[in-house]
N, CA, C and O atoms as CSV, one atom per row, in Angstrom:
chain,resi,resn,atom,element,x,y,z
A,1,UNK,N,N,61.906,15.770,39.750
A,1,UNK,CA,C,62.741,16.332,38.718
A,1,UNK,C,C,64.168,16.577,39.218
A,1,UNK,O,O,65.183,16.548,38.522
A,2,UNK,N,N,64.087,16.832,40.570
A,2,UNK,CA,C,65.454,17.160,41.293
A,2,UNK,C,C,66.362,15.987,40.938
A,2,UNK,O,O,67.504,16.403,40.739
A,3,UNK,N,N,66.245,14.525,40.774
A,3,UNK,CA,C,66.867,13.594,40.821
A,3,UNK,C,C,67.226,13.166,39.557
A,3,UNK,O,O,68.134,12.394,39.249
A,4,UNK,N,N,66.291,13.837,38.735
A,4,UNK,CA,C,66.683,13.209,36.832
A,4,UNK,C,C,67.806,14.556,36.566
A,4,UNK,O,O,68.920,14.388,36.070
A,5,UNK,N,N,67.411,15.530,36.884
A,5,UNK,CA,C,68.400,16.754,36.811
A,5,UNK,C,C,69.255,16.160,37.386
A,5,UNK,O,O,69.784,15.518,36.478
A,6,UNK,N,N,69.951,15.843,38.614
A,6,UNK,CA,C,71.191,15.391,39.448
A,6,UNK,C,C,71.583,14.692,38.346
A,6,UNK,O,O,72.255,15.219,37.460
A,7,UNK,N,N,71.149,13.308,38.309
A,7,UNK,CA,C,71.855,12.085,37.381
A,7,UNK,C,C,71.976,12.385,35.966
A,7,UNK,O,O,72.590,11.491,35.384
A,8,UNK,N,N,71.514,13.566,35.028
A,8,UNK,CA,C,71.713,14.006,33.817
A,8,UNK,C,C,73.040,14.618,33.815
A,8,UNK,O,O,73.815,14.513,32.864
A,9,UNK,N,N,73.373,15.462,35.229
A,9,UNK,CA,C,74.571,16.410,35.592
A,9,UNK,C,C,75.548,15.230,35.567
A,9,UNK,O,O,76.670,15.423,35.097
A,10,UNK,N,N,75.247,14.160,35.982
A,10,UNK,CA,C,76.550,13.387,36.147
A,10,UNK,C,C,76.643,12.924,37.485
A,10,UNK,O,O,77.683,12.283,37.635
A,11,UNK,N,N,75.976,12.998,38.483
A,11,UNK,CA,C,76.283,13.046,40.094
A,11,UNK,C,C,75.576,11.756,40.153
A,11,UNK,O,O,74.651,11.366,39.440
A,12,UNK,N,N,76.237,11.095,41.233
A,12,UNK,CA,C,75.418,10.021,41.930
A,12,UNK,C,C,74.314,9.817,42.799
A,12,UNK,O,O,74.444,10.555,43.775
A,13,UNK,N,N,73.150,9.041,42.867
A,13,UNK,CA,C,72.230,9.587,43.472
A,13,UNK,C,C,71.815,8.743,44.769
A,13,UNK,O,O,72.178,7.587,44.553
A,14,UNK,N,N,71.202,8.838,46.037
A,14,UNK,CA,C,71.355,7.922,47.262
A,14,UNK,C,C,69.471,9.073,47.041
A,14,UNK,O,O,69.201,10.274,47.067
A,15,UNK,N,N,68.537,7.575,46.815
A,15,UNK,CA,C,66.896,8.134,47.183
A,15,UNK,C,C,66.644,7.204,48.024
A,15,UNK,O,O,67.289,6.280,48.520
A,16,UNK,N,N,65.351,7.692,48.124
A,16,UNK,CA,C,64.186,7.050,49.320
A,16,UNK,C,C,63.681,6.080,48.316
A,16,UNK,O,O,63.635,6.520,47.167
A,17,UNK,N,N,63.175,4.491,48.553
A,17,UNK,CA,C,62.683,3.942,48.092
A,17,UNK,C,C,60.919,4.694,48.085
A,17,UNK,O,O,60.146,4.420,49.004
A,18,UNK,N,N,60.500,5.630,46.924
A,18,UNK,CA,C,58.866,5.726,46.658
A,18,UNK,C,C,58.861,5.870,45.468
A,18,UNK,O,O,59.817,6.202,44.767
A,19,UNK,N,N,57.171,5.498,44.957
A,19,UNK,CA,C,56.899,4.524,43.585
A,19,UNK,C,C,57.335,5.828,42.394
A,19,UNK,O,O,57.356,5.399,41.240
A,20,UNK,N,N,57.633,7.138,42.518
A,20,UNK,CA,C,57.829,8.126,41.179
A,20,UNK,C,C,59.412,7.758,41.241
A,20,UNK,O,O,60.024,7.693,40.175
A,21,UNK,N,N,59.985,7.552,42.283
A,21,UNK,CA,C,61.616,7.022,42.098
A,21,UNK,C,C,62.034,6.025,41.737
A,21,UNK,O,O,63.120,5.917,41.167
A,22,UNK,N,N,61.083,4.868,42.050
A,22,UNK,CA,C,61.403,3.557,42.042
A,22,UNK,C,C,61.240,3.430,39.941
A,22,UNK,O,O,61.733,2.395,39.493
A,23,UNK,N,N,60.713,4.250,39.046
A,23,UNK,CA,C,60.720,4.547,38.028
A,23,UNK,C,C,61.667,4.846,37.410
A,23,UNK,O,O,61.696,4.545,36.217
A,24,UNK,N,N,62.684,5.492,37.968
A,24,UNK,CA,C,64.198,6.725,37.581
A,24,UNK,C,C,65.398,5.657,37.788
A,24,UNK,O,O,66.090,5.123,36.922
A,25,UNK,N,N,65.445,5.473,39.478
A,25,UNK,CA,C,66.073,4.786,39.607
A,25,UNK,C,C,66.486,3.466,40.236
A,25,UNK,O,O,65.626,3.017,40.994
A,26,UNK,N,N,67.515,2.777,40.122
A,26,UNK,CA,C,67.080,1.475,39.965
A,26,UNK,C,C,68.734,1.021,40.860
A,26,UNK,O,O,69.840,1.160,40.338
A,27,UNK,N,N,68.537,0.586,41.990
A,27,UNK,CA,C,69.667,0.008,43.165
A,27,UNK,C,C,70.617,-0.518,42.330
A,27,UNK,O,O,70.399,-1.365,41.464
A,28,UNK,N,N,71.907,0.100,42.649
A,28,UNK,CA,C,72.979,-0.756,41.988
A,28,UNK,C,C,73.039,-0.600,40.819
A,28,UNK,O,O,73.974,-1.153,40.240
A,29,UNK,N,N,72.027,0.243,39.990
A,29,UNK,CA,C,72.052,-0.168,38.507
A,29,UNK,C,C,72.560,1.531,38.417
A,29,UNK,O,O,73.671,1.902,38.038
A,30,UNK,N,N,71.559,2.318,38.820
A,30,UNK,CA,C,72.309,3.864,38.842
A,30,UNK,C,C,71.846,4.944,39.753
A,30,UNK,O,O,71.455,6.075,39.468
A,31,UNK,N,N,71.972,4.357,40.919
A,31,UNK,CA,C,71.692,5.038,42.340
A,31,UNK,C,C,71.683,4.104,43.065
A,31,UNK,O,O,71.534,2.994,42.556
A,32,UNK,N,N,71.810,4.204,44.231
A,32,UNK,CA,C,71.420,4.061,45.994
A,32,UNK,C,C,70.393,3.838,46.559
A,32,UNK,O,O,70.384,4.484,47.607
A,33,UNK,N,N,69.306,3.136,46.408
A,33,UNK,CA,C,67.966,3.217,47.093
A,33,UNK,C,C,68.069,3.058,48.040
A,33,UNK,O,O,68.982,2.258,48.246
A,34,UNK,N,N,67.401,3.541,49.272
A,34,UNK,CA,C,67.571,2.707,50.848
A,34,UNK,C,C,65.603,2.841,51.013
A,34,UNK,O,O,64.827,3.019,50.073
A,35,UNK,N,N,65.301,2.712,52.235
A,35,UNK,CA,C,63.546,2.552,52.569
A,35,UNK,C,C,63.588,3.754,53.224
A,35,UNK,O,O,64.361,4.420,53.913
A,36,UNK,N,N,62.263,3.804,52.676
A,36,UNK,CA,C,61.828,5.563,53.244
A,36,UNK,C,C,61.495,5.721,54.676
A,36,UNK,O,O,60.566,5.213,55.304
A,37,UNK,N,N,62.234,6.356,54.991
A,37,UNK,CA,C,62.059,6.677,56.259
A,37,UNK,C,C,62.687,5.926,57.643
A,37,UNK,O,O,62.319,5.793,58.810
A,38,UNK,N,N,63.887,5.503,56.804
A,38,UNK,CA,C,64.972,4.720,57.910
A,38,UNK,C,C,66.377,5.090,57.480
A,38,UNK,O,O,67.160,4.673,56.626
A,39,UNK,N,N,66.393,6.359,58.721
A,39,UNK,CA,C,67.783,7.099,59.046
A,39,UNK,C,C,69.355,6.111,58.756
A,39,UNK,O,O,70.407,6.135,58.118
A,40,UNK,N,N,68.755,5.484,59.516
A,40,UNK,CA,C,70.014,3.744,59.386
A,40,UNK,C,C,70.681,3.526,57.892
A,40,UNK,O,O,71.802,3.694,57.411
A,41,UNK,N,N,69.221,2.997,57.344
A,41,UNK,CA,C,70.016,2.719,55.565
A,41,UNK,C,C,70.555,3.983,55.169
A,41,UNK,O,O,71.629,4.023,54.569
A,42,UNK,N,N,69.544,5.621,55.606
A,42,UNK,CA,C,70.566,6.625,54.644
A,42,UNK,C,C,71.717,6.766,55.239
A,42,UNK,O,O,72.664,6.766,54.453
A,43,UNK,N,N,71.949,6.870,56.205
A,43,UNK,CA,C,73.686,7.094,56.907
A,43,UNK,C,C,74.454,6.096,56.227
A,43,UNK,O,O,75.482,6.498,55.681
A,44,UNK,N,N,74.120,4.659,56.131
A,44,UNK,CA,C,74.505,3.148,55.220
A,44,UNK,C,C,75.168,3.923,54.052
A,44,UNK,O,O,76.291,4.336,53.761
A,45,UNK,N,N,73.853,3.917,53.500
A,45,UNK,CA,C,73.858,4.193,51.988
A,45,UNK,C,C,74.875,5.687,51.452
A,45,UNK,O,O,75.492,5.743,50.388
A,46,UNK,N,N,74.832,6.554,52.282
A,46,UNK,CA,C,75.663,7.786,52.319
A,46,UNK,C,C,77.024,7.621,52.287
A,46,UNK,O,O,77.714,8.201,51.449
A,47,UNK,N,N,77.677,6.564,53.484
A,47,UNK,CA,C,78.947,6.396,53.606
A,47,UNK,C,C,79.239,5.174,52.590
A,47,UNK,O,O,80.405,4.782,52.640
A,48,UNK,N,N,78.557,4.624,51.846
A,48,UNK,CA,C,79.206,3.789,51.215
A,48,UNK,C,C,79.390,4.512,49.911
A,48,UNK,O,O,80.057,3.953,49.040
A,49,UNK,N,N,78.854,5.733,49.677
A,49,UNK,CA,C,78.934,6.734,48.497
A,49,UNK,C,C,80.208,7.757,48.951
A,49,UNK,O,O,80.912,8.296,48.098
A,50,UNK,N,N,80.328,7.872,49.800
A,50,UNK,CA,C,81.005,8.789,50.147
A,50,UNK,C,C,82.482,7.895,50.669
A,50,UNK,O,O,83.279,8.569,51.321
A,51,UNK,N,N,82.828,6.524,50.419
A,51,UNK,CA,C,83.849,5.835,50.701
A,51,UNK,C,C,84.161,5.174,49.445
A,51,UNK,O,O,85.316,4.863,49.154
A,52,UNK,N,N,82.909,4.893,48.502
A,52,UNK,CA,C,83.648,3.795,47.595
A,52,UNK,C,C,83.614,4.706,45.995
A,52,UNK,O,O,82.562,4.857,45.373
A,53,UNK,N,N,84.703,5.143,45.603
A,53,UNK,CA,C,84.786,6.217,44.845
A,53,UNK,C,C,84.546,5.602,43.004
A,53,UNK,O,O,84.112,6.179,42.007
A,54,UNK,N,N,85.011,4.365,43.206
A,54,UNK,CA,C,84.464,3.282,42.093
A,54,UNK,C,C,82.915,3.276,41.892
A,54,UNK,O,O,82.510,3.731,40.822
A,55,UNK,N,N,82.148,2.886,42.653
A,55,UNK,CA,C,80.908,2.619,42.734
A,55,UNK,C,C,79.959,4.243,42.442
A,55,UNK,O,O,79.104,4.554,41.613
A,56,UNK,N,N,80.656,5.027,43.628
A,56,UNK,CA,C,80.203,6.577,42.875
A,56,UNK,C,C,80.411,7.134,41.692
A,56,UNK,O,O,79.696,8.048,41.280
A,57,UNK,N,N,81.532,6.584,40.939
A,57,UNK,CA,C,81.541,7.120,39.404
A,57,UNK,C,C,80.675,5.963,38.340
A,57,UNK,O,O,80.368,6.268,37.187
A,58,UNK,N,N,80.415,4.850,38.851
A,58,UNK,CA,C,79.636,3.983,37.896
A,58,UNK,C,C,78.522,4.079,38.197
A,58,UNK,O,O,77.664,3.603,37.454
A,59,UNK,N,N,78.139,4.794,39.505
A,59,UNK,CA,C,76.390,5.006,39.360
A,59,UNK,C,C,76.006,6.357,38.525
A,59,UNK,O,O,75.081,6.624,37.758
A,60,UNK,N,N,77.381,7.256,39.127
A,60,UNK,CA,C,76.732,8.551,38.193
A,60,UNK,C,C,77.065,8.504,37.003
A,60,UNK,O,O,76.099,9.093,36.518
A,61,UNK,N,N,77.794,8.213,36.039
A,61,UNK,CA,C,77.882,7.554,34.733
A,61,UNK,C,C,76.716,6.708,34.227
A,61,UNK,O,O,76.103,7.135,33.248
A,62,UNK,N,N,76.264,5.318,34.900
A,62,UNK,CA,C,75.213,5.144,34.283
A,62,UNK,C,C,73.912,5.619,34.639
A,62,UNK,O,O,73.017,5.154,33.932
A,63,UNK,N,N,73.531,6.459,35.587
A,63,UNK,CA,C,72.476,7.360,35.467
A,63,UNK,C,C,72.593,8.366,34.928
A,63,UNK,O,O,71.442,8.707,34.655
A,64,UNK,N,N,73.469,9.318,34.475
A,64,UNK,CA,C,73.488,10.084,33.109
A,64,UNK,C,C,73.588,9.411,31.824
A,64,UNK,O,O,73.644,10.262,30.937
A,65,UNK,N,N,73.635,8.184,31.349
A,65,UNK,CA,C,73.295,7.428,30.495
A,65,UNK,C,C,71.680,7.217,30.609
A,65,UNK,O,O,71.001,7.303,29.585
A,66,UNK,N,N,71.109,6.953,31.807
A,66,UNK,CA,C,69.861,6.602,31.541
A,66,UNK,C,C,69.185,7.520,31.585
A,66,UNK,O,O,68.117,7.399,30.985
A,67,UNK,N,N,69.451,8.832,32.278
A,67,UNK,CA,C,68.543,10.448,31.766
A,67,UNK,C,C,68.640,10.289,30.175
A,67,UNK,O,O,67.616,10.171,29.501
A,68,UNK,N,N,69.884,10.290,29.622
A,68,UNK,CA,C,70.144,10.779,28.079
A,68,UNK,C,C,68.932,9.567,27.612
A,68,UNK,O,O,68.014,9.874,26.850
A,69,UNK,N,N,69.040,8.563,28.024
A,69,UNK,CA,C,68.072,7.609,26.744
A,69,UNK,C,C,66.584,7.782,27.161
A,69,UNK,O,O,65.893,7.471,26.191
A,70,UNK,N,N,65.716,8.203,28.356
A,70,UNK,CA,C,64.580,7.915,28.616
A,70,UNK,C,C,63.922,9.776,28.696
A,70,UNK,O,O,62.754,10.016,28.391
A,71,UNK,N,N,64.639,10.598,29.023
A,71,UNK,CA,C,64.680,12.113,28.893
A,71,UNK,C,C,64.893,12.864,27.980
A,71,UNK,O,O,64.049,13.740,27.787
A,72,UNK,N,N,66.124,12.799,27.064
A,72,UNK,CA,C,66.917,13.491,26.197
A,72,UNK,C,C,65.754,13.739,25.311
A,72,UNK,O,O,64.941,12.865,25.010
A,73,UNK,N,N,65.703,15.192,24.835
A,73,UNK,CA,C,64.368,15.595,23.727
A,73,UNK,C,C,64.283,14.517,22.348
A,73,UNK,O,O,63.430,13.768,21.873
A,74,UNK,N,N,65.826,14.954,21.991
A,74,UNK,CA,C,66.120,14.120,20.336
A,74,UNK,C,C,65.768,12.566,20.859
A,74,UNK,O,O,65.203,11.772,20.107
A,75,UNK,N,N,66.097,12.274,22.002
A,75,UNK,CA,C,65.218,10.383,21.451
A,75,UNK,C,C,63.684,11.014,21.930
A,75,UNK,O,O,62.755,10.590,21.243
A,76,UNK,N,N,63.351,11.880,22.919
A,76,UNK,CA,C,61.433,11.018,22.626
A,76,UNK,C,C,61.363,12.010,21.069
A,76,UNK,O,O,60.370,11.598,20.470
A,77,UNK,N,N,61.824,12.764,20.511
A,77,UNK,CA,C,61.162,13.265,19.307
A,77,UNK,C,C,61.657,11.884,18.861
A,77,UNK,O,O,60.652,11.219,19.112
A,78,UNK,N,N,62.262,11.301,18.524
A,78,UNK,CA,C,62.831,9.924,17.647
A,78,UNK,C,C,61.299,9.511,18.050
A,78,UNK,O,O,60.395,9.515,17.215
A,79,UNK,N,N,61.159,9.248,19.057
A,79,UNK,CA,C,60.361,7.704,19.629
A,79,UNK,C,C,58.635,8.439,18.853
A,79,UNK,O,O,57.709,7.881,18.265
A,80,UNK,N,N,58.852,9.691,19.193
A,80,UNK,CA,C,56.918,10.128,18.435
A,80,UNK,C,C,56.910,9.849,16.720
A,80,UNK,O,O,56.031,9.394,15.989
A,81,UNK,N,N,58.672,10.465,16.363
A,81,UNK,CA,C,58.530,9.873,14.853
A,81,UNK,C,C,57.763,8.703,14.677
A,81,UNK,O,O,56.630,8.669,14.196
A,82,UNK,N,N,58.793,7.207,15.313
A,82,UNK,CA,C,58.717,6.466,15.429
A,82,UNK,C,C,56.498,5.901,15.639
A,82,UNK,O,O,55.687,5.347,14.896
A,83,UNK,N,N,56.465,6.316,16.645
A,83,UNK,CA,C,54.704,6.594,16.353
A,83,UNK,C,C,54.170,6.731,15.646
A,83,UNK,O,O,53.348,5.928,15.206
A,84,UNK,N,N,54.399,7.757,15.252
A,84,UNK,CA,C,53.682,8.449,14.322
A,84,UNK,C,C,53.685,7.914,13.354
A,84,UNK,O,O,52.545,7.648,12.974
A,85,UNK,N,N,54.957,7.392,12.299
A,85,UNK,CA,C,54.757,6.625,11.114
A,85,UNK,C,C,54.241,5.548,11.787
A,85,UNK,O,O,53.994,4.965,10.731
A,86,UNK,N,N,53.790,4.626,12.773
A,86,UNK,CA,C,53.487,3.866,12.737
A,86,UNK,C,C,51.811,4.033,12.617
A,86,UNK,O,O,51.012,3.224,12.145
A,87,UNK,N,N,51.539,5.434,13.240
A,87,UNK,CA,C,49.838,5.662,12.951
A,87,UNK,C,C,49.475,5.191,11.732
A,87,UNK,O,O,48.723,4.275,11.398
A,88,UNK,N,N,50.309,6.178,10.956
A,88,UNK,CA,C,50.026,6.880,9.782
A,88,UNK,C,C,49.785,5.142,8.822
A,88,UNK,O,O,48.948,5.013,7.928
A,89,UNK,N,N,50.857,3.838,9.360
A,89,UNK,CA,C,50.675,3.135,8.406
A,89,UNK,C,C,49.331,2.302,8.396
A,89,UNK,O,O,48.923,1.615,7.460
A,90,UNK,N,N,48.506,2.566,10.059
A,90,UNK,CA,C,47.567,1.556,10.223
A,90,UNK,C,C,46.092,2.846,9.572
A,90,UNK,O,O,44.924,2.463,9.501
């Protein structure tokens, strides 16, 4: 939850590649992945967040885009509507 909270705030995110993250977030698309448990890629992955100030505002931009569409209450209430009339028609 620590990491959908971060990227909802707006912040950029640098995780461990494991399978509940590999769900959230997605390399290059709106975070940092490096492999779990190799100091190397996070120091990598840290200074290239902490040098390339472009790349840090387009990851945390589109990972607060992707909290709002897969998190945000008003879309899953949309998406159960969405269900639901579809129960209701079968």
């Amino acid at each position: 939850m620590v990491v959908v909270e971060a990227m909802g705030c707006g912040c950029a995110v640098v995780v461990s590649d494991v399978p509940a993250i590999r769900d959230i977030v997605s390399h290059g698309v709106n975070g940092v992945v490096f492999p779990a448990g190799d100091s190397g890629a996070l120091a990598v992955a840290l200074d290239q967040m902490r040098s390339d100030v472009a790349l840090r505002q387009r990851l945390a931009t589109s990972g607060r885009l992707a909290v709002l569409e897969q998190f945000d209450w008003s879309t899953a209430v949309h998406r159960y509507k969405v269900l639901y009339r579809q129960l209701e028609v079968n």
